[in-house]
C-alpha positions as CSV (number, residue, x, y, z in Angstrom):
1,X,39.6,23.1,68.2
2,X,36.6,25.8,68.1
3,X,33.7,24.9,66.3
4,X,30.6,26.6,65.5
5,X,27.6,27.9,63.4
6,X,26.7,31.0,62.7
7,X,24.4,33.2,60.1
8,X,25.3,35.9,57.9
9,X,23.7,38.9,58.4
10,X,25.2,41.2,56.1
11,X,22.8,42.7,54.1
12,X,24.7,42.3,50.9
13,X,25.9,38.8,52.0
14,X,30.0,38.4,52.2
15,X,30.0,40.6,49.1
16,X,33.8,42.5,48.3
17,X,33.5,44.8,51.4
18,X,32.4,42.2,54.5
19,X,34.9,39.5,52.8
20,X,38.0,42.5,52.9
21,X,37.1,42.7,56.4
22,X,37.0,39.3,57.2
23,X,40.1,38.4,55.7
24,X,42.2,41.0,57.8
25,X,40.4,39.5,61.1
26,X,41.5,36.3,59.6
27,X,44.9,37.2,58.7
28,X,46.1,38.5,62.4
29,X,45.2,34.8,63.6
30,X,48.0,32.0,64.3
31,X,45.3,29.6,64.2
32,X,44.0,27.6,61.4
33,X,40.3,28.6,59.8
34,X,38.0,27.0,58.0
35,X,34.5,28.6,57.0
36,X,32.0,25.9,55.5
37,X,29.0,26.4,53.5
38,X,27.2,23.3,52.3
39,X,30.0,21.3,51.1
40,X,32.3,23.9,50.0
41,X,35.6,24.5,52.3
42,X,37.6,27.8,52.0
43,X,40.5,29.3,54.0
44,X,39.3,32.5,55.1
45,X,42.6,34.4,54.6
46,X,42.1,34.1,51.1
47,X,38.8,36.6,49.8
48,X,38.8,34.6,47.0
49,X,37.7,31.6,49.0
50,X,35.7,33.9,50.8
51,X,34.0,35.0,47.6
52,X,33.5,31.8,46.5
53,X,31.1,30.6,49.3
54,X,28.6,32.9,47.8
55,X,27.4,33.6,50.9
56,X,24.4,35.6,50.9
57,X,22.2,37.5,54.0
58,X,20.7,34.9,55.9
59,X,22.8,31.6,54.7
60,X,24.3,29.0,57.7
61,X,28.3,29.1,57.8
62,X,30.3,26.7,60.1
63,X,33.5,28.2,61.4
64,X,36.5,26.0,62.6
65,X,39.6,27.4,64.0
66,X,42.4,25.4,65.6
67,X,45.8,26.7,66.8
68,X,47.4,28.0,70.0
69,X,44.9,31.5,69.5
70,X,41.6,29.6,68.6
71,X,39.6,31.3,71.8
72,X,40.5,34.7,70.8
73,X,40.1,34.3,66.9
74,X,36.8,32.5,67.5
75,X,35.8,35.4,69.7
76,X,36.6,37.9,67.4
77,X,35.0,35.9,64.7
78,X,31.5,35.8,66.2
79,X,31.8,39.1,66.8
80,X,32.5,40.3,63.5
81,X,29.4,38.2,62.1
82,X,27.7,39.6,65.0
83,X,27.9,43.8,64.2
C-alpha cells in the first residue's frame, strides 16, 4: 500500500474540470484508491465522490492506493496534483 498527503492546488479546487481529469487517471489504475479529506472517504473513479470532498485550492487530501500498480498510480497521482 502507498500512502500519502498532498495539497490541492487547483485554483478552482477539484471543481467539474480537475475532478474529470482525475477520474480518468483514476480509472486506468488496477489498484484500489482512496482520497480522504477530513473524515470523508471517496473512491476516486467515481466524480461524484470526487465532488463531494469539496475540495477547495489549498485543502490537505490523503491518497491511498493498493494493488499490484500502486507505484505507478501513486506516481502519476502526485503528478497530476502536482501540474
Amino acid at each position: 500500500m502507498v500512502e500519502f498527503t498532498t495539497t490541492v492546488g487547483f485554483e478552482e479546487g477539484l471543481h467539474a474540470r480537475p475532478a474529470a481529469e482525475l477520474v480518468k487517471v483514476c480509472q486506468k489504475a488496477l489498484a484500489d484508491i482512496k482520497i480522504i479529506k477530513d473524515d470523508l472517504e471517496v473512491n476516486p473513479k467515481s466524480i461524484l465522490g470526487i465532488l463531494t470532498l469539496g475540495a477547495a485550492h489549498g485543502d490537505k487530501i490523503r491518497i491511498l492506493v493498493n494493488g499490484s500498480d500502486e507505484n505507478d498510480v501513486a506516481k502519476n497521482l502526485k503528478a497530476f496534483f502536482n501540474k
